[in-house]
N, C-alpha and C positions, 0 to 999 in steps of 0.2 A: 504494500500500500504506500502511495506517495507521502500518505504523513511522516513516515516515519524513514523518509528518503533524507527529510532536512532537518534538521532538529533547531527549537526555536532559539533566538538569541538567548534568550535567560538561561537555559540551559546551557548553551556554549558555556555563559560566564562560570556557571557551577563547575564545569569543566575544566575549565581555565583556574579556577579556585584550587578544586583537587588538587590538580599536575603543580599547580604554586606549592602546595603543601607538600609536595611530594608522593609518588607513588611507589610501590614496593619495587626495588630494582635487584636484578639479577645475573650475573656476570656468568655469560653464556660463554663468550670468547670469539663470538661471530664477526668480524671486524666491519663488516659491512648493514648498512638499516634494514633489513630484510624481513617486508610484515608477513608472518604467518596467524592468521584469525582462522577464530574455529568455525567448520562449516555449517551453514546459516539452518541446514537440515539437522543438523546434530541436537538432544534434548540437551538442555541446560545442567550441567552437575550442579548437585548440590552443594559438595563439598566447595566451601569458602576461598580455599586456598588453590583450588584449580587453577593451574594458566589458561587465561581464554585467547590470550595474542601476545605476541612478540613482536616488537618494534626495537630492532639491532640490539641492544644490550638489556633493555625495559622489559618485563613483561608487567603483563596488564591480568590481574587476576577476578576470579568470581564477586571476592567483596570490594571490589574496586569500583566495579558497575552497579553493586548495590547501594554501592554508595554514593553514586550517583544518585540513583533511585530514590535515597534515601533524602537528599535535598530538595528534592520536587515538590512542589503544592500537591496536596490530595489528586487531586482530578488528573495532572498532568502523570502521576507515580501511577494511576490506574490504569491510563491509557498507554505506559512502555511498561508495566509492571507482565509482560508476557516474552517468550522467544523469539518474535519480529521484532519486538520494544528493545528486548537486552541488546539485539545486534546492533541495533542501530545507535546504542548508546555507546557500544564499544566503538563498532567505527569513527564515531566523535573523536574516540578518544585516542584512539589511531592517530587519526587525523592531527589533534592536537599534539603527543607526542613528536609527533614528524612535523610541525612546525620549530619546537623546541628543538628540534637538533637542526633543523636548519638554523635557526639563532644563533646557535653555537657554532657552526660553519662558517657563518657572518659575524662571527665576535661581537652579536649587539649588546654583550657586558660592556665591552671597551668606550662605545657610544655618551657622549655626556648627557643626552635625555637620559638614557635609561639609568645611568649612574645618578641623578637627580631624582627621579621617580624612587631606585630604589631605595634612596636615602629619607624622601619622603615619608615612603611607606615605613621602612625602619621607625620612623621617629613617630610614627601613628601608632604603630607596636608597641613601640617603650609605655607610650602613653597612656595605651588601654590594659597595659600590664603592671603600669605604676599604681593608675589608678585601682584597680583589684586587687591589687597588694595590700592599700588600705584598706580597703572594704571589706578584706575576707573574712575579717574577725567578727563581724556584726552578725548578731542572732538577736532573737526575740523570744523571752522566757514566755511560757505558758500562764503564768502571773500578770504579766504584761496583756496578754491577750486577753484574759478573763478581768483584767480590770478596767481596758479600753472599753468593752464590749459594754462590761455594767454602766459605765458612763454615757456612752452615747446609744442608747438602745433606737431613738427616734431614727436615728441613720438606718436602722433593719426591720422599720415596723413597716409592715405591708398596708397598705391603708386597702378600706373597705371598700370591697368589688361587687359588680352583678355583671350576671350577663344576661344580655337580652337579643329578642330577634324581635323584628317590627316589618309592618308593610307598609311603604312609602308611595301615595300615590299625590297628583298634585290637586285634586278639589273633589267636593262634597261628591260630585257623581259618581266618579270612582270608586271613592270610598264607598257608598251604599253599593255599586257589585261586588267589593268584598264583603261585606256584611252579609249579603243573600247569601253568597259562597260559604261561608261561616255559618250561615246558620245551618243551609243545606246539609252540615255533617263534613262539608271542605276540611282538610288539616288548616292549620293554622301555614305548616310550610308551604304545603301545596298552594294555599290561595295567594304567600308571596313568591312564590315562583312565576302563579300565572298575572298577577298585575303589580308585584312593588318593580319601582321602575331605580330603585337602586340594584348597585352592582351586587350586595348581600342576597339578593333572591337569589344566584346559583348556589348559595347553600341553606335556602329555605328561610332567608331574613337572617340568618343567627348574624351577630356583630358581637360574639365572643365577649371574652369580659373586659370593664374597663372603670375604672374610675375616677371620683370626682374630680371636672377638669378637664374629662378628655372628649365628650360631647358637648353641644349646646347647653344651656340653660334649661329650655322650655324640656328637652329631652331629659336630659338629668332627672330633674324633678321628679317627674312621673316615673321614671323608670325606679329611681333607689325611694320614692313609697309607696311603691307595689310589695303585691305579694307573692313568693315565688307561685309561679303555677297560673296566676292571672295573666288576663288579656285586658288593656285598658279601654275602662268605660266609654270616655270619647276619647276623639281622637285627637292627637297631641300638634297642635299648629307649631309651625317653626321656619325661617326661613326657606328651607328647602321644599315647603308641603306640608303634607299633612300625615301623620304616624299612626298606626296603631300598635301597639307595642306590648309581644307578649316579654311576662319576666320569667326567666327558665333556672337562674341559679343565681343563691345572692353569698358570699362569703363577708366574714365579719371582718373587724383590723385585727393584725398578727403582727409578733415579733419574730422574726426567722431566728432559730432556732443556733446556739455559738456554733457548731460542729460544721452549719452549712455554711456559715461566715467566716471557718477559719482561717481556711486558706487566702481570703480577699484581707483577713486583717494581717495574718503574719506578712502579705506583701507590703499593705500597707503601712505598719509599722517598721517594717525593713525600710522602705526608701525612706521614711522620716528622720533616722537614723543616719542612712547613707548621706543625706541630703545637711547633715546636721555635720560629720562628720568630714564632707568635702569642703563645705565653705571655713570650718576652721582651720584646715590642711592649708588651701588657698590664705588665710589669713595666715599663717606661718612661715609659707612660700613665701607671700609677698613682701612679710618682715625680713625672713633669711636672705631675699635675692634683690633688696631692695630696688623695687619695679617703679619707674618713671614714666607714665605718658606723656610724652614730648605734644607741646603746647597747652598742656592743660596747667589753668591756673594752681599754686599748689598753697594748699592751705597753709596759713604763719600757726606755727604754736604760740602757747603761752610765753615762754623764753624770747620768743621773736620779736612778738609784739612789744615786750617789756624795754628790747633791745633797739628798734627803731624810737619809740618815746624816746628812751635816754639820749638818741642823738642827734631827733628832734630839739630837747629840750638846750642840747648843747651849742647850737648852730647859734 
């Protein structure tokens, strides 16, 4: 299949990532680049450590391509996560390897972009490994969690729900055909299937649950002082038309429960800390390394100021 003749840029670059990192090398002795890939009819080993290709010294192994795989967004890992999928991932990476030794054919080390770039990237390195250096020691005790939690409970209380379904027609004559339809023994869905002129009739009116705030007014209203199970007396006017509005389920207000919150507080608590934790880092850098921005006014100290007076005073 042609999809998987060309593989999308984002891919490349995960490609391009891998072989950065390096991939497992193997010193064959073959002095020449010579790709031997496995045949596209052959099933896939399972075994991880499989060679699937050789490119002159390199081979390219089973978890090499998984891990390719393994970088994909869902969707894209489902649709090469098969025997056409693997080949063509490996070919990539063929591919990619045999630019890499072309590189090295062409000494684009010796190049001062690429000497610039690499030195770049080095210095984005240091950086994200300076900064996780500090950071590594930061945890959040269980204490911590269960005290945040009792304090701010308002942040996880679910407020009060209904759900309702309604038939949305726009004037009284409408309305009285669904009322006939209704009374006739019609479901309630069925008759907003056949005349609410909202997009919720393809599933029989419902408009799931939702609350206060997240409909009109006029709708609100009526809907959370129903009673579940009812269908409203008249019909509810509103911008849009005119409603009749059955109430199908109502839930009360809730606090979620610490266990389903944990994991969102231990994050949250984490960055509070990290975030606590970098800006004094930065405040101690900025003492040790004594940092200047050129043109910016710079505040006088107390001593300063003391110091201009007295030479004011002396002129």
């Amino acid at each position: 299949m042609k999809v998987f003749r060309t593989l999308s840029s984002a891919l490349l670059v995960l490609l391009l990532l891998v072989f950065a990192a390096g991939a497992e090398t193997a010193k064959t002795g073959d002095p020449a680049p010579e790709v031997k890939a496995a045949p596209s009819e052959a099933k896939a080993p399972a075994d991880p450590l499989t060679v699937m290709a050789r490119v002159g010294e390199t081979e390219i192994r089973l978890k090499d391509v998984r891990e390719i795989l393994g970088r994909l967004d869902p969707q894209r890992a489902a649709m090469y996560d098969n025997e056409m999928g693997h080949r063509a991932i490996l070919e990539e990476m063929v591919n990619m390897e045999l630019f890499l030794l072309l590189g090295r054919e062409l000494e684009v080390e010796k190049d001062p972009g690429f000497v610039e770039m690499l030195e770049s990237v080095k210095k984005d390195i240091i950086r994200r490994f300076a900064i996780d250096r500090v950071m590594k020691d930061v945890k959040v005790t269980p204490e911590e969690i269960a005290e945040f939690y009792e304090k701010n409970t308002e942040n996880f209380t679910v407020p009060e729900s209904v759900r309702a379904s309604h038939i949305l027609v726009s004037g009284d004559q409408e309305m009285e055909k669904v009322r006939e339809d209704l009374k006739a023994g019609m479901s309630f869905e069925d008759a907003a299937k056949k005349h609410s002129v909202c997009p919720s009739k393809e599933q029989g009116g419902d408009l799931g649950y939702f609350s206060k705030g997240q409909m009109v007014k006029e709708f609100e209203d009526a809907a959370f002082a129903m009673k579940v199970g009812d269908v409203s007396a008249e019909p509810v006017k509103t911008q849009f038309g005119l409603h009749l509005i059955k109430l199908v389920e109502k839930k009360d207000a809730s606090v979620r429960p610490l266990e389903e919150v944990k994991a969102e507080l231990v994050e949250a608590l984490e960055n509070d800390k990290k975030g606590k934790i970098y800006q004094d880092e930065l405040a101690r850098l900025r003492e040790k390394y004594k940092v200047e921005i050129v043109g910016e006014k710079k505040e006088e100290t107390k001593e300063e100021v003391k110091e201009e007076k007295a030479r004011e005073a002396g002129k």
